[in-house]
C-alpha positions in Angstrom: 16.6 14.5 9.1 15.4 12.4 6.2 12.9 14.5 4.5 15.0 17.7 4.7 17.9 15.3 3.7 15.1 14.9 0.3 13.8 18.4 0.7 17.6 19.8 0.0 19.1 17.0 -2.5 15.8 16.1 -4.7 14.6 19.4 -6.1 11.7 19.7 -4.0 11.1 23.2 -2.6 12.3 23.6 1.2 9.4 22.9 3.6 7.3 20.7 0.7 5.2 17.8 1.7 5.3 15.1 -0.5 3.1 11.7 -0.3 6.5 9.7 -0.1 7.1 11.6 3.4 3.6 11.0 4.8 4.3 7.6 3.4 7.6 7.0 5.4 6.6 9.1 8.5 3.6 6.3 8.8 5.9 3.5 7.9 8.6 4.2 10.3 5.8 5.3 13.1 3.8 1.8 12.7 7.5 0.1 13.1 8.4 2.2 16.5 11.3 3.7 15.0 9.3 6.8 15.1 12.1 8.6 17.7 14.7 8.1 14.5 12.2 10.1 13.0 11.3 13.0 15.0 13.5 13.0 17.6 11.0 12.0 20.3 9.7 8.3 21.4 6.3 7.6 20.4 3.5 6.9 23.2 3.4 3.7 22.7 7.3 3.4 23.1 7.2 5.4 26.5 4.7 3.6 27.9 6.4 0.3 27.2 10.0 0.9 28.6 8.5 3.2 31.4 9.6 1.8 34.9 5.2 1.6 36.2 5.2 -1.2 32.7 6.8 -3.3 35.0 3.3 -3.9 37.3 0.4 -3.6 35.2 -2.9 -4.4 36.2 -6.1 -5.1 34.2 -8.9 -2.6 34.5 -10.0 -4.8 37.3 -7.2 -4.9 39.6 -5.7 -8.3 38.5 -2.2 -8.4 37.2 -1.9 -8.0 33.0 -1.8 -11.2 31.5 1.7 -11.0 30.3 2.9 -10.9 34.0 1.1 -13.8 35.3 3.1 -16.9 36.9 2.8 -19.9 34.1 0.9 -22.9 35.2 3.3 -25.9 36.2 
């Protein structure tokens, strides 16, 4: 992937952790690309495009605010 794309073409030793990979590991977490990443879809992803996202309730019972009917 990207950092052993680096780790190969920049000189750095194989398997060495540099701050500009923490740096773009958080970056591209924090913008949900995170899969592109690691090859997995963060939490936050999952939970989002799961099929239960579709009928969420508040803690207590109600329906999420996002899935409420708008006034008229």
């Amino acid at each position: 992937m990207i950092i052993e794309f680096l780790n190969d073409h920049d000189g750095w030793k194989k398997g060495e952790v540099k701050d500009i990979e923490i740096t773009l590991a958080r970056r591209l977490i924090g913008l949900g690309k995170a899969r592109f990443f690691t090859g997995e879809k963060p939490a936050a992803v999952e939970a989002a495009t799961s099929p239960k996202a579709e009928k969420r309730e508040t803690a207590t019972g109600r329906p999420a605010a996002k899935d409420k009917e708008p006034h008229k």
